[in-house]
C-alpha positions as CSV (number, residue, x, y, z in Angstrom):
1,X,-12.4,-19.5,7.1
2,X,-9.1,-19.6,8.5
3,X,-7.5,-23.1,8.5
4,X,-4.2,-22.3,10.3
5,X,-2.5,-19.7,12.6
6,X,-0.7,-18.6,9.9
7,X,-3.9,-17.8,7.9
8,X,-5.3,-16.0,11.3
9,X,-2.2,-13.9,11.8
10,X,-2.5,-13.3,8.1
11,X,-6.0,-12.2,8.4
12,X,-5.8,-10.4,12.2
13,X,-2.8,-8.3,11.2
14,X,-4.6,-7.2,7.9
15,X,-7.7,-5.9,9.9
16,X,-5.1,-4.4,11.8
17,X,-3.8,-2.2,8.9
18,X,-6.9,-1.3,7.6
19,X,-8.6,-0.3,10.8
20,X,-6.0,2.7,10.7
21,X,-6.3,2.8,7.1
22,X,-9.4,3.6,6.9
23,X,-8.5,7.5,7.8
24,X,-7.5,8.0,4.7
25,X,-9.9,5.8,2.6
26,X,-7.5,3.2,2.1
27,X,-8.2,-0.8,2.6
28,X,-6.0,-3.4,1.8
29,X,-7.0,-7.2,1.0
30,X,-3.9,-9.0,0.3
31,X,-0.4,-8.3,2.7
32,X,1.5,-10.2,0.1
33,X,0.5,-7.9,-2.7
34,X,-0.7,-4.8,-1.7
35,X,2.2,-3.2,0.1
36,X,3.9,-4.1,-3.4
37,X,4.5,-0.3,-4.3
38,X,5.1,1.4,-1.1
39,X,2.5,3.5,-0.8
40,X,0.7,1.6,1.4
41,X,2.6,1.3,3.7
42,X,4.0,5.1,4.0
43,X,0.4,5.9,4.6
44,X,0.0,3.3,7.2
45,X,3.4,4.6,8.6
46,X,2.6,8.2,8.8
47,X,-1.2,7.5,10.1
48,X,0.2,5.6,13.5
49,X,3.2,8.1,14.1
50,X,1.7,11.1,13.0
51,X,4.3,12.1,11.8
52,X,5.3,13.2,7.5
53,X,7.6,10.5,5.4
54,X,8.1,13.7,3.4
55,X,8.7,13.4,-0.7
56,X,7.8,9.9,-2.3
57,X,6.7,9.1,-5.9
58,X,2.8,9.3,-5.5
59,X,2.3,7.1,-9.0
60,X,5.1,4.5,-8.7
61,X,4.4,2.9,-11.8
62,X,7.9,0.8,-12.7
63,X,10.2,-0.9,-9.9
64,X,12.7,1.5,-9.1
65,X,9.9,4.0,-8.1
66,X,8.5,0.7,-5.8
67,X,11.8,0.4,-4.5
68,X,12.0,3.7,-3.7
69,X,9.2,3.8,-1.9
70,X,9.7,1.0,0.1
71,X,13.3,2.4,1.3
72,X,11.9,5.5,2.3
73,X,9.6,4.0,4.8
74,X,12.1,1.7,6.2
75,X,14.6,4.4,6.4
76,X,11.9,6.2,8.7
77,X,11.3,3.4,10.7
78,X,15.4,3.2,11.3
79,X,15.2,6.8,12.1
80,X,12.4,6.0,14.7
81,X,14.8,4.3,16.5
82,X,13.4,0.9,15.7
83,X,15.5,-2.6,14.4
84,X,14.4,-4.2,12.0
85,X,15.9,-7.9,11.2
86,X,16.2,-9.8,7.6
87,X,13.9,-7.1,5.5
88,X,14.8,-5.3,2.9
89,X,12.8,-2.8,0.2
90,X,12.8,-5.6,-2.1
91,X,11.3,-8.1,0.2
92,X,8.5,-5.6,0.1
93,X,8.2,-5.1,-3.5
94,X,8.6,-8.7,-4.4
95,X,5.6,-9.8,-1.7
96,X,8.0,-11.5,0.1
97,X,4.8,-12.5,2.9
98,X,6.7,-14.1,6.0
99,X,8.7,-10.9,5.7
100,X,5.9,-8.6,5.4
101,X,4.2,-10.1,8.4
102,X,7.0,-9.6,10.9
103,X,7.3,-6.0,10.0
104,X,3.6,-5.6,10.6
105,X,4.1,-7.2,13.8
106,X,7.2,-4.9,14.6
107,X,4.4,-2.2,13.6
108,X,2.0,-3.3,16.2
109,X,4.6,-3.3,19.0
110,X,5.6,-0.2,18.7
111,X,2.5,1.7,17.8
112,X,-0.3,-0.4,19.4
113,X,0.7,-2.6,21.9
114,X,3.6,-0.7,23.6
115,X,2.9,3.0,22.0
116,X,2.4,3.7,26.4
117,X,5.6,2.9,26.9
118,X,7.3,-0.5,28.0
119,X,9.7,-3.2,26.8
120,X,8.9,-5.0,23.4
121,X,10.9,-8.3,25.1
122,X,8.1,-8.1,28.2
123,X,5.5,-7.2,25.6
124,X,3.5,-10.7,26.5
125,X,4.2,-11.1,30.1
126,X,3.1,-7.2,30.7
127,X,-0.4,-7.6,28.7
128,X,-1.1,-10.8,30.0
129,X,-0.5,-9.3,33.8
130,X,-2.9,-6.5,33.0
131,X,-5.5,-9.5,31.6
132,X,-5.4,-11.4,34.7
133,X,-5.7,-8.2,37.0
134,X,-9.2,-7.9,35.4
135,X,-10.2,-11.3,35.3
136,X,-8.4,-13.3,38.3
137,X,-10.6,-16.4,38.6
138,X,-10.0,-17.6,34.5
139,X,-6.2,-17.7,35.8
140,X,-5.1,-16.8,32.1
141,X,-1.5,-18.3,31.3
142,X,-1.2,-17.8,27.8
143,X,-3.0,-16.6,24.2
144,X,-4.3,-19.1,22.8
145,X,-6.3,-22.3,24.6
146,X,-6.8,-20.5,27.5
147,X,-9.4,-18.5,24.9
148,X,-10.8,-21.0,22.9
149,X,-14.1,-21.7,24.8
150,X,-15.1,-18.3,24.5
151,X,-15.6,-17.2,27.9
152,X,-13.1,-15.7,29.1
153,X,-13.5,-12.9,26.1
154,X,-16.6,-12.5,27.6
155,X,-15.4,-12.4,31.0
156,X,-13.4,-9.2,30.0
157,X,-15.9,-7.4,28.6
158,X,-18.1,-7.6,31.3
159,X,-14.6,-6.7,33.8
160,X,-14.7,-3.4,32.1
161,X,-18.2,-2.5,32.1
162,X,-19.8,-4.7,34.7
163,X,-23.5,-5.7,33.4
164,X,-22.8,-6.6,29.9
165,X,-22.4,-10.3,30.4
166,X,-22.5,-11.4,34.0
167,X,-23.0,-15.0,33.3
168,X,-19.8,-15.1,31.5
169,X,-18.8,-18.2,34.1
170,X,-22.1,-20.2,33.4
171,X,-21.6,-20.0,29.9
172,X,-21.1,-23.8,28.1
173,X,-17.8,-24.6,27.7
174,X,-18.9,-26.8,24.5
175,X,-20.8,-23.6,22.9
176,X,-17.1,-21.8,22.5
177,X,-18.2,-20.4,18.8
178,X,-21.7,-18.9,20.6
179,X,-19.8,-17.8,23.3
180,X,-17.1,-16.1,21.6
181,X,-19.1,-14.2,19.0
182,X,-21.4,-12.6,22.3
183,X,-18.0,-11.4,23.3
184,X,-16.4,-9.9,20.4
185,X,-20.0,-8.4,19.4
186,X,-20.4,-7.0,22.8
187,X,-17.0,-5.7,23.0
188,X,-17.5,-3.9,19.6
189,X,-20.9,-2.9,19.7
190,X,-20.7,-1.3,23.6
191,X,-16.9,-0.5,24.1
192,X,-16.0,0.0,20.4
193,X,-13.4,-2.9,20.0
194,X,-12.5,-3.7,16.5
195,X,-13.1,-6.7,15.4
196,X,-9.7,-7.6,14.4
197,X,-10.3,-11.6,15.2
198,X,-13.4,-14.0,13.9
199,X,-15.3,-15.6,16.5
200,X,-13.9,-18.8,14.3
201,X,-10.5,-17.7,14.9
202,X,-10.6,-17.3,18.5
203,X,-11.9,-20.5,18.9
204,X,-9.6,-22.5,17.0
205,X,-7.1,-24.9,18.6
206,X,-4.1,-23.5,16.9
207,X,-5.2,-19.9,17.4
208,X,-1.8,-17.3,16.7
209,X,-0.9,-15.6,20.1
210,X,-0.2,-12.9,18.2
211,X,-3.1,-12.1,16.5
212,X,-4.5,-12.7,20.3
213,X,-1.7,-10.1,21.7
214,X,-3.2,-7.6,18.8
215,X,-6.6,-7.9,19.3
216,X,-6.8,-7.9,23.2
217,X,-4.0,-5.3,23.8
218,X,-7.5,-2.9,22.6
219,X,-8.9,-3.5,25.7
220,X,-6.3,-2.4,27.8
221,X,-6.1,0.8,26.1
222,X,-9.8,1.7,26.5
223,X,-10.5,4.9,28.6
224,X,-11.8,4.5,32.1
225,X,-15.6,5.6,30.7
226,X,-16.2,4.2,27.6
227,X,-19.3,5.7,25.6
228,X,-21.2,3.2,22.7
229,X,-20.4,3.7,19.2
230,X,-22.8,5.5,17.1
231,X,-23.8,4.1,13.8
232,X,-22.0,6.8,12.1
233,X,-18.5,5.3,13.9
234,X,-20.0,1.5,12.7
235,X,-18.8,2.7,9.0
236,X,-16.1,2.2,6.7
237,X,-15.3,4.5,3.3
238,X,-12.5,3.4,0.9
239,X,-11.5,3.1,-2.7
240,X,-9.6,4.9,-5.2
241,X,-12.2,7.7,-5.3
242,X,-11.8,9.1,-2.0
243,X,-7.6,9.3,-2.8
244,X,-7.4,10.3,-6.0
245,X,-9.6,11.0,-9.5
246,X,-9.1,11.7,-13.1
247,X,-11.0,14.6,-15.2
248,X,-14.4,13.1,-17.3
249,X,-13.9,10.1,-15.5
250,X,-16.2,8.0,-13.0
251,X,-14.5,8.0,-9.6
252,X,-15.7,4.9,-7.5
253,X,-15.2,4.1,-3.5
254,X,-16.9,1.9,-1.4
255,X,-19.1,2.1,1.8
256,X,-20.3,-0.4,4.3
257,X,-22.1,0.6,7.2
258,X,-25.2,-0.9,9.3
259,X,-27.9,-2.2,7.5
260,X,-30.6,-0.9,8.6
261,X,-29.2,3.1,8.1
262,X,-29.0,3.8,4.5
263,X,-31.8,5.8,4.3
264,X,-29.7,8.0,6.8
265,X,-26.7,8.1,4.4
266,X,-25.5,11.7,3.0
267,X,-22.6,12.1,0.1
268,X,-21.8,15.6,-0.6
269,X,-18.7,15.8,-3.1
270,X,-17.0,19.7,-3.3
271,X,-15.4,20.4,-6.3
272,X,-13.1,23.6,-6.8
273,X,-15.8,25.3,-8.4
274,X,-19.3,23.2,-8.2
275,X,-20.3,19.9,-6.3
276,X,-19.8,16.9,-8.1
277,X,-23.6,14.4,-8.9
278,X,-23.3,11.6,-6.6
279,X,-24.8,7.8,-8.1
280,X,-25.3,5.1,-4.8
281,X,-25.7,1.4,-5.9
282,X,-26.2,-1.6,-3.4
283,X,-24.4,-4.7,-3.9
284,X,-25.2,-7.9,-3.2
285,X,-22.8,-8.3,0.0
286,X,-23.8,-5.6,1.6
287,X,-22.1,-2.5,0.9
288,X,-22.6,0.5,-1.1
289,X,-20.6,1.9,-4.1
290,X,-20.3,5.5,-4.5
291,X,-19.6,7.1,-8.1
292,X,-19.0,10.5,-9.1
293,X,-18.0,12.1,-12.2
294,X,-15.6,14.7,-11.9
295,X,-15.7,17.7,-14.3
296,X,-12.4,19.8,-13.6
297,X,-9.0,19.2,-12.0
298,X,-7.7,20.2,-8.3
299,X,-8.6,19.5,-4.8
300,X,-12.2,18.0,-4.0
301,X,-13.6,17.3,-0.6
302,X,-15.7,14.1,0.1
303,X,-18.1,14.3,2.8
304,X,-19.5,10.8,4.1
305,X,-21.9,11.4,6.7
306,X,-24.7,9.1,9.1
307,X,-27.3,11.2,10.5
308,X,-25.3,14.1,9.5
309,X,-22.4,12.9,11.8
310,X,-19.2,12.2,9.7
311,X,-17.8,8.7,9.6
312,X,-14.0,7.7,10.3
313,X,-11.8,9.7,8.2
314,X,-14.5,12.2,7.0
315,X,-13.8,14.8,5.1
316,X,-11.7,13.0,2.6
317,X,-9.9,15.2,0.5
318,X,-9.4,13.9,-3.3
319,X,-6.8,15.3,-6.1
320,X,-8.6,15.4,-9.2
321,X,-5.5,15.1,-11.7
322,X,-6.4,16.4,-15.7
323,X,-4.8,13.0,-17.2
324,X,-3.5,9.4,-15.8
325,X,0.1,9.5,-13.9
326,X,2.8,7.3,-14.9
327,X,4.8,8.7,-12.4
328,X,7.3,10.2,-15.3
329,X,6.7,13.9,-14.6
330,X,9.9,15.4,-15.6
331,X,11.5,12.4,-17.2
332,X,12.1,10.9,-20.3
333,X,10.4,7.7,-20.6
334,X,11.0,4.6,-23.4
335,X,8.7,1.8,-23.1
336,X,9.4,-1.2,-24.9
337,X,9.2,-5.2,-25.3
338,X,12.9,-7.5,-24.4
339,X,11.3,-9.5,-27.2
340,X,11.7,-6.7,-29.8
341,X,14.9,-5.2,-28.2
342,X,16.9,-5.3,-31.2
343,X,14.0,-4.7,-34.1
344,X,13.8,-2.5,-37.0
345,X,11.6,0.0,-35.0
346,X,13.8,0.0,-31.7
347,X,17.1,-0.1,-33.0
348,X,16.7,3.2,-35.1
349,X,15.1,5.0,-32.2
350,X,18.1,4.2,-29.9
351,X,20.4,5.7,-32.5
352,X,18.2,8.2,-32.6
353,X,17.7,9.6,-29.4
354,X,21.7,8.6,-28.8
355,X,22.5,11.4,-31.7
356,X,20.6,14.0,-29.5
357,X,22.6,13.4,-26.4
358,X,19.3,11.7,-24.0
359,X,20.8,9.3,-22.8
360,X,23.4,12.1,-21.3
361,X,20.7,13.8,-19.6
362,X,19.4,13.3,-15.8
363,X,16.0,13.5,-16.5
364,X,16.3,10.5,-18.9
365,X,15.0,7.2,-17.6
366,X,16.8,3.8,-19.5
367,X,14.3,1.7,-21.3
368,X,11.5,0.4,-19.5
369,X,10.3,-3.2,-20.8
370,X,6.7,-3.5,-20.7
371,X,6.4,-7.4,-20.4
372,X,8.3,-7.1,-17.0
373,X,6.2,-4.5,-15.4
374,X,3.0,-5.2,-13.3
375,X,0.0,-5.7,-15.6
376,X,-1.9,-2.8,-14.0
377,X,0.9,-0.9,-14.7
378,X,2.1,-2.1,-18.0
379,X,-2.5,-1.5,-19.2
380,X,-1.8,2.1,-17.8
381,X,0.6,2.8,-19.8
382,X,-1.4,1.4,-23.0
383,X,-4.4,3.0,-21.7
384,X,-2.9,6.9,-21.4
385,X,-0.8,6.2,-24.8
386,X,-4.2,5.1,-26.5
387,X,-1.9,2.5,-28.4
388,X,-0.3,-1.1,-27.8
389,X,2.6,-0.1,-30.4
390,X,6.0,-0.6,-28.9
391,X,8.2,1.6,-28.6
392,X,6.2,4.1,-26.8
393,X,7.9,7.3,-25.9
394,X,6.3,9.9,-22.9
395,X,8.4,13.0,-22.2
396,X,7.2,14.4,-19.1
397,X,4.5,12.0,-18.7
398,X,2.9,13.3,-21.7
399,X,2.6,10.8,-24.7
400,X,4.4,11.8,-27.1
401,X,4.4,8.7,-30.3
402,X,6.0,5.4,-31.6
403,X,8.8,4.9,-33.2
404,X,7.3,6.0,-36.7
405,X,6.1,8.9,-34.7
406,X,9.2,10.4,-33.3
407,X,10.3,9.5,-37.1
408,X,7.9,11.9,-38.6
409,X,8.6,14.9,-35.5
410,X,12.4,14.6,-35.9
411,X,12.1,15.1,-39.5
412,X,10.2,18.6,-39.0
413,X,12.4,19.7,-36.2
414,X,9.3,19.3,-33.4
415,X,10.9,16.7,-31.6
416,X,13.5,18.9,-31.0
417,X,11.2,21.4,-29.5
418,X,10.0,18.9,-27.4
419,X,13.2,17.6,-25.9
420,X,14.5,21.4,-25.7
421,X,17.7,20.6,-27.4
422,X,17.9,24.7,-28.0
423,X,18.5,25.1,-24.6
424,X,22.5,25.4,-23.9
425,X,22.9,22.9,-21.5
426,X,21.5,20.3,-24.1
427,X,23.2,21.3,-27.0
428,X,26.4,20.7,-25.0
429,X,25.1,17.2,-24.0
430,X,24.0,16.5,-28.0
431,X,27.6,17.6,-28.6
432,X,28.9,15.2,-26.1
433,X,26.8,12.4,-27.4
434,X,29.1,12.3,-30.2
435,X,31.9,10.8,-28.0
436,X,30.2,8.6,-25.7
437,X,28.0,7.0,-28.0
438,X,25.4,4.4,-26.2
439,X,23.0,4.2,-23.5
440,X,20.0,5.6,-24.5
441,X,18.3,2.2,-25.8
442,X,17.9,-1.5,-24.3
443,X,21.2,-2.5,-26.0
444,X,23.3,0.5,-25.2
445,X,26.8,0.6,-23.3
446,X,25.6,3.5,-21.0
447,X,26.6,6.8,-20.4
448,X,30.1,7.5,-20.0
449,X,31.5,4.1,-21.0
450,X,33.1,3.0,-23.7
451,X,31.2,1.0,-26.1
452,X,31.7,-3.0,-26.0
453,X,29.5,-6.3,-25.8
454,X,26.2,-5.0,-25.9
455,X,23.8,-5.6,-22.6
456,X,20.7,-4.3,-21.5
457,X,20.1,-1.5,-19.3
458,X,16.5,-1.4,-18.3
459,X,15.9,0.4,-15.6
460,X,17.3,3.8,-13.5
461,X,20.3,2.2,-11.7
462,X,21.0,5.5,-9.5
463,X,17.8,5.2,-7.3
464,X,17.0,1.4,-5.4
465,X,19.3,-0.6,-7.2
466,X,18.7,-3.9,-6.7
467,X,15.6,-3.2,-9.6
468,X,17.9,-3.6,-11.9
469,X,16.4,-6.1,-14.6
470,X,18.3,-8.5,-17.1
471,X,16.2,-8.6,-20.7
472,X,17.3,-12.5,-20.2
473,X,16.8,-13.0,-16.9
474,X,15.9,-11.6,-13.3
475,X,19.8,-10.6,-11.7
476,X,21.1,-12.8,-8.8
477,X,20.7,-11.8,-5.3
478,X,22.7,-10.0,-3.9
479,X,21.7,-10.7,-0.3
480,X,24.1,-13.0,1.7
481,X,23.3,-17.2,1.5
482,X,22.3,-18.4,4.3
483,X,19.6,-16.2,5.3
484,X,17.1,-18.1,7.7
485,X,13.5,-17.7,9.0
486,X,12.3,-17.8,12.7
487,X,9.2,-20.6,11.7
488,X,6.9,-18.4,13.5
489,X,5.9,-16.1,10.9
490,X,5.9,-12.2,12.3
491,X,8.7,-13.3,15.0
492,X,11.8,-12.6,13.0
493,X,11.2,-8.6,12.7
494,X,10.5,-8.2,16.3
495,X,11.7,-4.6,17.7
496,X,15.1,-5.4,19.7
């Protein structure tokens, strides 16, 4: 239960996301981490504009990919015309949570609350205009007391489809939980209102007006005849299985839907060549988990139906990939530990791979450190390398060996092969290598530069670079001192 507007704000604004989320069998449960690489929110981003964010990296696995990310959908939200205030990609990335609120709020300005046109400054005034026009004698001043006693929720639902509650005035003022769950269950469950606030929420005496703002602004954009949901509309499909899958492995996503229609539920999952077996298992709060197995790579369609009528975001279509992405397609990759940075394993590989030229080459990616990454992240790339041993070494995303591996290949000429150093270009680069030694480990001077006091250079400082890591310690900000925060979260990133 919510114990403070922030917490309802929190809460309200995550409904928000995932109520438009759900088209694409996505769900979030924590604003603070789960926009962390980006692809989140370019999702959420291109769902309410309809509009393509174009080229992103689909399996950001290390920061700068994050970072990336991130840039790219705030760089469409400048191109939309719209102002943001105090954020920054790296806010994003680093879960930065009053930050990530007021963009959400900007967000739901724009694309829900004003997407009929109007003033973002007269944003308040205009809804609560509209509120009292429907419901004159609760003489409705604000969003937040004004609420708490329920009836006046209930008051608007029946204003928009007269019948539903008509002794919305008679209702006990003291019963305000009672009161305010009749109204946010009628208003879903007859005019198809989300429930983007608790009944709890409502109710409380430090409600957030804008979670309010959100949550009633629905009503206003309801069409003049509103029809009742169906069950099939009721449900809600999401997990990793209905985004993306891996060959031979199970692929899981989650359902929740009306209790009393499972027997009505159909799963069909298309496969390029053959439909895919399909395993349902109840869980103890309620919802359904889906699990298939799929058998060959390529493009799958789910279909989630309710008496053979297809829920929100129904037919989802799924890439089967043949292995698990790290993202590195096309790139040379080192992993390693900042604790082992100068070993007898790592040190011989840098030398190694310098003498070839890699660190020379575009499609070479400086030294990742594993102990900094995210631990989902860091286990992926442990899981697709079947090994813990650091250094690990991925050239094109393929796993390629340790350092005793890429021993063993350069001494019978395959790793060669593998890096393509017959090609011209590369034997030119190799050549080059000779003169600007450094750069291709965590100790190297870099490309280009002449060699002096050894630091680290961990990650690709050409694309977001403020991910640029120290092996000894996090690098200073770079944003200017001073930088202040409106106190009421989500206020600060208002459109202007």
């Amino acid at each position: 239960m919510a114990s403070n507007w922030v917490d309802i704000q929190k809460n309200t604004f995550t409904r928000w996301c995932n109520e438009h989320l759900k088209d694409r069998g996505l769900q979030i449960n924590d604003l603070q981490k789960d926009f962390n690489n980006g692809l989140v929110l370019i999702n959420l981003l291109e769902i309410i504009s309809g509009k393509s964010l174009g080229r992103y990296n689909k399996h950001p696995r290390v920061p700068y990919q994050k970072l990336e990310n991130n840039g790219i959908a705030l760089n469409f939200l400048k191109e939309e015309g719209i102002k943001l205030v105090n954020i920054s990609g790296e806010d994003i990335t680093e879960g930065r949570l009053k930050l990530i609120l007021g963009l959400i709020w900007t967000l739901i300005l724009r694309y829900h609350i004003n997407k009929k046109g109007g003033e973002d400054t007269s944003a308040k005034s205009d809804l609560l205009k509209w509120i009292r026009s429907k419901i004159p004698d609760y003489n409705i001043q604000n969003f937040q007391r004004d609420w708490n006693d329920g009836r006046a929720i209930c008051a608007l639902v029946d204003a928009l489809r007269p019948g539903l509650c008509p002794t919305h005035f008679s209702l006990d003022p003291k019963s305000n939980l009672d009161n305010a769950t009749k109204g946010i269950d009628l208003a879903y469950d007859k005019l198809g209102v989300a429930r983007l606030l608790l009944p709890s929420e409502m109710v409380h005496p430090k409600v957030d007006e804008l979670a309010m703002m959100t949550y009633l602004s629905q009503f206003r954009d309801l069409p003049e005849k509103v029809e009742e949901l169906d069950d099939a509309s009721k449900c809600r499909a999401y997990g990793p299985g209905l985004v993306e899958g891996i060959v031979d492995q199970p692929a899981h996503f989650f359902i929740e839907m009306p209790s009393s229609c499972a027997d009505k539920l159909k799963i069909k999952v298309e496969g390029p060549k053959s439909n895919a077996p399909v395993h349902l298992k109840k869980n103890d709060d309620g919802t359904w988990t889906c699990t298939y197995e799929p058998k060959e790579p390529g493009q799958y369609k789910v279909h989630v139906t309710l008496n053979d009528v297809h829920i929100p975001g129904s037919i989802f279509h799924v890439t089967v990939l043949e292995d698990l992405s790290l993202g590195g397609e096309g790139k040379i990759r080192v992993y390693y530990s900042t604790t082992s940075a100068s070993d007898e394993k790592t040190r011989p590989l840098q030398e190694m791979l310098e003498a070839k030229g890699i660190h020379l080459r575009p499609e070479f990616e400086p030294w990742i450190p594993v102990d900094l990454m995210d631990p989902r992240d860091r286990d992926a790339v442990f899981q697709k390398a079947g090994t813990k041993i650091l250094p690990i070494v991925y050239i094109d995303d393929k796993y390629i060996g340790d350092a005793k591996k890429l021993n063993d290949l350069n001494a019978t000429g395959e790793l060669d092969k593998l890096l393509q150093l017959n090609q011209g270009r590369f034997k030119e680069l190799a050549l080059k290598a000779q003169t600007h030694p450094g750069g291709a480990g965590p100790g190297g001077a870099g490309p280009g530069l002449k060699s002096g006091p050894k630091s680290p250079r961990l990650l690709n400082t050409d694309i977001g670079k403020g991910a640029t890591i120290s092996a000894s310690a996090p690098p200073a900000s770079t944003k200017p001192p001073g930088k202040t925060l409106d106190p009421n979260i989500g206020k600060h990133a208002a459109v202007k």
